[in-house]
C-alpha positions as CSV (number, residue, x, y, z in Angstrom):
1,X,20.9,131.0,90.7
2,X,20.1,134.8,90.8
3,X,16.9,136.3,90.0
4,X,15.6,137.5,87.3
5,X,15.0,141.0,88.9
6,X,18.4,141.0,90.3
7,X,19.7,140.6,87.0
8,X,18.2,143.1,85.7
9,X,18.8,145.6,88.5
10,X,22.4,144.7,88.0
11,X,22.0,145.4,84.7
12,X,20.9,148.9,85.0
13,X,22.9,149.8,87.3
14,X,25.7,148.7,84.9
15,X,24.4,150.9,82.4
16,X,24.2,154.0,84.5
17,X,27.9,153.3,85.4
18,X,28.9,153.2,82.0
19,X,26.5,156.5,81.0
20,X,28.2,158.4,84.1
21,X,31.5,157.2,82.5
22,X,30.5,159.0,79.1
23,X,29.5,161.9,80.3
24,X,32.7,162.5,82.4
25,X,34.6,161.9,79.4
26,X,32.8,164.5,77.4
27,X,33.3,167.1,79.8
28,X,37.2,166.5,80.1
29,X,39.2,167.9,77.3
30,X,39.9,166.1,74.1
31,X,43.5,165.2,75.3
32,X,42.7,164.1,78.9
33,X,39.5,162.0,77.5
34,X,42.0,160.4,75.1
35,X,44.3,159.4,78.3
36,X,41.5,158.7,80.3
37,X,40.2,155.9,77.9
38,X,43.6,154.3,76.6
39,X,44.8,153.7,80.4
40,X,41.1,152.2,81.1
41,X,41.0,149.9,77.7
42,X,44.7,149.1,78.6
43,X,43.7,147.9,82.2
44,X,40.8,146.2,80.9
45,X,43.2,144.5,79.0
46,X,41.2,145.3,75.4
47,X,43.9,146.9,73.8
48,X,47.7,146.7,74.6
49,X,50.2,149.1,75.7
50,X,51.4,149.9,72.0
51,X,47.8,150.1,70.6
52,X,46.9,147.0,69.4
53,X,44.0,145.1,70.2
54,X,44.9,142.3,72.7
55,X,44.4,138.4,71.8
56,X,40.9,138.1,72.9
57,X,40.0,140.6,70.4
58,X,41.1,138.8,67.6
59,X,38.0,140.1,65.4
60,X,38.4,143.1,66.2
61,X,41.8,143.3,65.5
62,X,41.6,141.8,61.8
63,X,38.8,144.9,61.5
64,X,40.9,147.4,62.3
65,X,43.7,146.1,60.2
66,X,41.4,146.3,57.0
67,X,40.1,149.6,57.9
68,X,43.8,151.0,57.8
69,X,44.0,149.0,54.7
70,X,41.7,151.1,53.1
């Protein structure tokens, strides 16, 4: 069973990842950042290739759905 502290340094390090992530996005143009983040959602399988939010996301999906509904 891992530590605690190697949790938590995983953890982090997760989190600068993801902040490192952001703040290549934001300095890419609106277009590219747009690319950038449907190919990785898509590969992360989160969203499909036509948009839609993939099984697993099933919650997520009905929220969008009533948003648009709005």
């Amino acid at each position: 069973m891992p530590s605690v502290e190697l949790i938590e340094y995983e953890k982090v390090a997760y989190i600068n990842e993801m902040k490192d992530y952001l703040k290549k996005l934001k300095s890419m143009e609106h277009n590219q950042a747009k690319k950038v983040s449907f190919e990785n959602l898509v590969k992360s399988r989160i969203i499909e290739e036509n948009g839609e939010f993939a099984e697993g996301y099933e919650f997520a999906r009905v929220n969008a759905r009533k948003k648009r509904q709005r």
